[in-house]
C-alpha positions in Angstrom: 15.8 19.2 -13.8 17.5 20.5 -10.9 20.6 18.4 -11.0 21.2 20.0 -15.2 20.7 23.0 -13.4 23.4 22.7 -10.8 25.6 21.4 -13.4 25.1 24.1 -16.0 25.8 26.8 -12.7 29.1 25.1 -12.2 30.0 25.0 -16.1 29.5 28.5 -16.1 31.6 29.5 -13.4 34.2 27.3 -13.4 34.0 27.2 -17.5 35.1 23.9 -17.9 33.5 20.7 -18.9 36.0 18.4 -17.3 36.6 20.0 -14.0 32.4 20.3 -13.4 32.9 16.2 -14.0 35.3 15.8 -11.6 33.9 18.2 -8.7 30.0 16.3 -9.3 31.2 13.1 -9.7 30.4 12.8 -13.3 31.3 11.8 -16.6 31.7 13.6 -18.9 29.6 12.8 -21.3 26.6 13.2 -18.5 27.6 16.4 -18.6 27.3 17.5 -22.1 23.9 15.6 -21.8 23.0 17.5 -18.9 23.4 20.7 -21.2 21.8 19.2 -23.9 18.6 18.3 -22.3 18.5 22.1 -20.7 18.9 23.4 -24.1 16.0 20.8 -25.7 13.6 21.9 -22.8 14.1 25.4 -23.7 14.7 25.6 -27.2 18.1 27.9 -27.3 21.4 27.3 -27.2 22.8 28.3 -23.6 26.7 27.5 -24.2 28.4 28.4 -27.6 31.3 25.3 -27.5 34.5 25.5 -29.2 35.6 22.0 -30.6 37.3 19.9 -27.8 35.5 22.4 -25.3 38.4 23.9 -24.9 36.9 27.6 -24.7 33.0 27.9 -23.4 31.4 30.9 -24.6 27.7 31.4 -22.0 25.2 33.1 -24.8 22.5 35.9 -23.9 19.9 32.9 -23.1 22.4 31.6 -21.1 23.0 34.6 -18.9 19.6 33.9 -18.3 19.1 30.9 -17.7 22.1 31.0 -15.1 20.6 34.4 -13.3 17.2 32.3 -12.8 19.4 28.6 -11.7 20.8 30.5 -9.0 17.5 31.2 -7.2 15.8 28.0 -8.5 18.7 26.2 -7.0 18.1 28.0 -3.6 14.8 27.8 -3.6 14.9 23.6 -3.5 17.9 24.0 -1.0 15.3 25.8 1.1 12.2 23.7 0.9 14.6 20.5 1.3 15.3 22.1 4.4 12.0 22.9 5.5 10.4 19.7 4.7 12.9 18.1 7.0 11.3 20.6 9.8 8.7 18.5 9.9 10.4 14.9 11.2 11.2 17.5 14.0 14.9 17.6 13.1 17.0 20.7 12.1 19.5 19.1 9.3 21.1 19.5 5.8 23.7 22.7 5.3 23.9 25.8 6.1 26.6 27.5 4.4 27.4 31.0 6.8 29.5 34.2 4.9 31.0 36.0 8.1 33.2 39.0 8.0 36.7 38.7 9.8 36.1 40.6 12.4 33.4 38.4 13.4 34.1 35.1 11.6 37.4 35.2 14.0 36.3 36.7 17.0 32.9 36.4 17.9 31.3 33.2 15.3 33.8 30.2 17.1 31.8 31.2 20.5 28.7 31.4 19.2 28.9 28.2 16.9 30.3 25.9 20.0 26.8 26.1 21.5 24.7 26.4 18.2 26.1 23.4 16.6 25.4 21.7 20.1 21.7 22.9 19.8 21.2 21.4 16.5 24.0 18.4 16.0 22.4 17.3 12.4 23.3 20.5 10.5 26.4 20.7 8.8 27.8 24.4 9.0 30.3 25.6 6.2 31.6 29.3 7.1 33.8 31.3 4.7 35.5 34.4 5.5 36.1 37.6 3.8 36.0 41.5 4.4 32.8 43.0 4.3 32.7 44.1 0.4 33.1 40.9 -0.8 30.9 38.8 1.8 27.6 41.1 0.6 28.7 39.8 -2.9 28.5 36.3 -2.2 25.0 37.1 -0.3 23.6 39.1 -3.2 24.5 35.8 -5.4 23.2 33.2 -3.3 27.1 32.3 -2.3 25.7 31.5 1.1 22.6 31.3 3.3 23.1 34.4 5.3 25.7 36.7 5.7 27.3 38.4 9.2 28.8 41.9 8.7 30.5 44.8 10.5 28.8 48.0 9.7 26.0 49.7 7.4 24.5 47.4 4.3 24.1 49.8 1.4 23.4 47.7 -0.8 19.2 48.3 -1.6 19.4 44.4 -2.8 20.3 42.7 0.3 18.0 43.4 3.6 19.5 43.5 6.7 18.5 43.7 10.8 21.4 44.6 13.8 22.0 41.8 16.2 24.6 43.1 18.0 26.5 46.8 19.1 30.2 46.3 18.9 32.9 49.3 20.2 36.3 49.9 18.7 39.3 51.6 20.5 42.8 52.7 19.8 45.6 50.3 20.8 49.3 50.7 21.0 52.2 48.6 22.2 53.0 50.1 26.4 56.0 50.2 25.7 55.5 53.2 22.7 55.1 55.9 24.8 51.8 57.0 23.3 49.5 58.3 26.0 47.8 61.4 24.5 45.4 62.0 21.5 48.3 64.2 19.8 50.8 61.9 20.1 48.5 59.5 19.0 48.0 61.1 15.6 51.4 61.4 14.8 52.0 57.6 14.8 52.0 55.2 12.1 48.8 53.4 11.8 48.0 49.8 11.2 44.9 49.2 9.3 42.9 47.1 7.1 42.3 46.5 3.3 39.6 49.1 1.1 36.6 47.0 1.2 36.7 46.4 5.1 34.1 46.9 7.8 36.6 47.8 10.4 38.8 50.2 7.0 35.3 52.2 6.8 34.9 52.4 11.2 38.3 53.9 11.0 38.3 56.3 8.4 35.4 57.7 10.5 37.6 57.5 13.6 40.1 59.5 11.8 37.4 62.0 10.5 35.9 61.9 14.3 38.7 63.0 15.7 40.1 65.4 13.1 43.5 63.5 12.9 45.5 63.7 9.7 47.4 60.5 9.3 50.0 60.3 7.2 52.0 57.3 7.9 49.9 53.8 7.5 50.1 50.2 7.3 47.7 48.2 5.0 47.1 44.7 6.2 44.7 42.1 4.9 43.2 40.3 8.4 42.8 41.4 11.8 45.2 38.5 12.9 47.9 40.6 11.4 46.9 43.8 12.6 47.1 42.1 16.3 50.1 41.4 16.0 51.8 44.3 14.2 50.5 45.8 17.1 52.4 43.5 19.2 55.8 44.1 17.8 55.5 47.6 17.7 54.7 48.5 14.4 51.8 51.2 15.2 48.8 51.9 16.3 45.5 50.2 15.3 41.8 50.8 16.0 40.8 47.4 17.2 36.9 45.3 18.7 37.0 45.1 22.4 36.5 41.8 21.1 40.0 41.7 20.2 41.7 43.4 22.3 40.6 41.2 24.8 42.4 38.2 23.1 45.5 40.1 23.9 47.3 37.5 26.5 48.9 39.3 29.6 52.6 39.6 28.1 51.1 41.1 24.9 51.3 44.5 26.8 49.1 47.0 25.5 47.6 50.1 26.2 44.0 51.1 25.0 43.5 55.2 24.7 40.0 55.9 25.9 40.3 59.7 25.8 39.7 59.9 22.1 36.4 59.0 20.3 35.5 55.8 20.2 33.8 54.1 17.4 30.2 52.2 18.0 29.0 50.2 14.8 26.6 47.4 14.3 26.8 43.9 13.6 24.3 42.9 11.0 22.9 39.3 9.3 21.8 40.0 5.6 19.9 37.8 3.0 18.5 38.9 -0.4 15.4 41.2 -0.6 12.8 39.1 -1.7 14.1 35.8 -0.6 12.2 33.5 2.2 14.9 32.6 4.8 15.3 28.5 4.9 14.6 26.7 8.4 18.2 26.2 8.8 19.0 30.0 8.5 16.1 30.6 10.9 16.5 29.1 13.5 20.1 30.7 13.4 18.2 34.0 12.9 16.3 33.0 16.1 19.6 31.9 17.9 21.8 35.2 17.4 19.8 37.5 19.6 19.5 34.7 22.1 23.3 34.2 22.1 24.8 38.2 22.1 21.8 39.1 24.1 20.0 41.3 21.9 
């Protein structure tokens, strides 16, 4: 029953019969019979179709039904994973959510000698700001997610692997030595929903600035390199800064307070961790020496 239970996921979010064909490999006809034998075994209609299926309407039952799939479907991802532990091999997928900062910066390191420990898994990573990374973790988007800053969220748990520090950064050539000066620039920050948007708005608050010139940017690629061609200041990882190559001249301001925050993995409350996401669990305070 798993495989109608994977299909009816996909029909539901993608809300199309033809598509959920195409992306499993199926007809479509197995499809609708994949429906129809979830909706025989439970005795309620779970999709209200339109002739043609041409609009798909998920009923009450349904809602239900697709709630429950996404743990079941977890839960068999997970013991398929652990039940390879025991022909002593790590294998199968593990599916990472990162946040920027740390999907750009810090995860390529770490991953060049993970995926060396452990050649048979096959690692998927997708990157997005904090916000909607805890999203995809809270519905069982990915295996484990890596994120900048505090979890809030009572439904995910999470545990620190590593301390990271942010400082101010300016182009040399701006001038900008002093704390005053350095509130009276433009600043270059990220999107509402970021990590490294939340560290500094605290910054700001820390040091009693009031800012009223900013630049919104949606990666911290961008941010660099508005930095770089003079655009404003930006609170910036040492992690990043120290990508800067020597004829991207910068200055970091260190007499202003700095921000500290914490790296974090997260997983649902109340779900059992796989094998594959342990032994990355057991691998991150190895690698940023925790």
């Amino acid at each position: 029953m798993i495989n109608e239970l994977i299909t009816f996921v996909k029909i539901v979010e993608k809300r199309s019969f033809t598509k959920v064909a195409e992306e499993l490999n199926l007809t479509q006809p197995a499809v609708s019979m994949h429906i129809k034998r979830l909706e025989e075994e439970f005795g309620v209609v779970v999709l209200q179709r339109s002739k043609k299926q041409k609009k798909i309407m998920v009923t009450d039952a349904g809602i239900c039904l697709y709630e429950n799939a996404l743990q079941i479907i977890k839960l068999w991802q997970n013991t398929y994973a652990d039940i390879g532990t025991f022909a002593n091999r790590v294998r199968g997928t593990l599916h990472i959510g990162a946040t920027f900062t740390i999907g750009e910066y810090f995860l390529p390191d770490f991953l060049g000698s993970f995926c060396k420990e452990y050649p048979d898994l096959d690692i998927q990573v997708t990157i997005d700001n904090t916000e909607e990374i805890c999203k995809k973790a809270n519905n069982y988007e990915v295996d484990i997610a890596l994120v900048e800053g505090e979890v809030a969220d009572s439904k995910l748990r999470s545990t620190a692997f590593y301390t990271d520090r942010l400082f101010p950064v300016v182009l040399k050539s701006s001038k900008i030595k002093t704390k005053k000066q350095l509130e009276k620039t433009n600043w270059i920050i990220r999107e509402a929903g970021s990590g490294s948007r939340t560290e500094w708005e605290r910054f700001i608050q820390d040091n009693k600035f009031i800012c009223e010139k900013q630049l919104v940017l949606s990666s911290n690629f961008a941010v660099k390199e508005a930095v770089v061609n003079g655009l404003g200041a930006a609170l910036l990882s040492e992690k990043i800064i120290k990508s800067f190559t020597s004829s991207e001249k910068v200055n970091v301001l260190r007499d202003v307070k700095f921000r500290e925050r914490k790296f974090s993995w997260v997983i649902p409350q109340g779900i059992q961790a796989s094998a594959n996401t342990k032994v990355l669990l057991d691998s991150l305070p190895k690698f940023f020496g925790v």
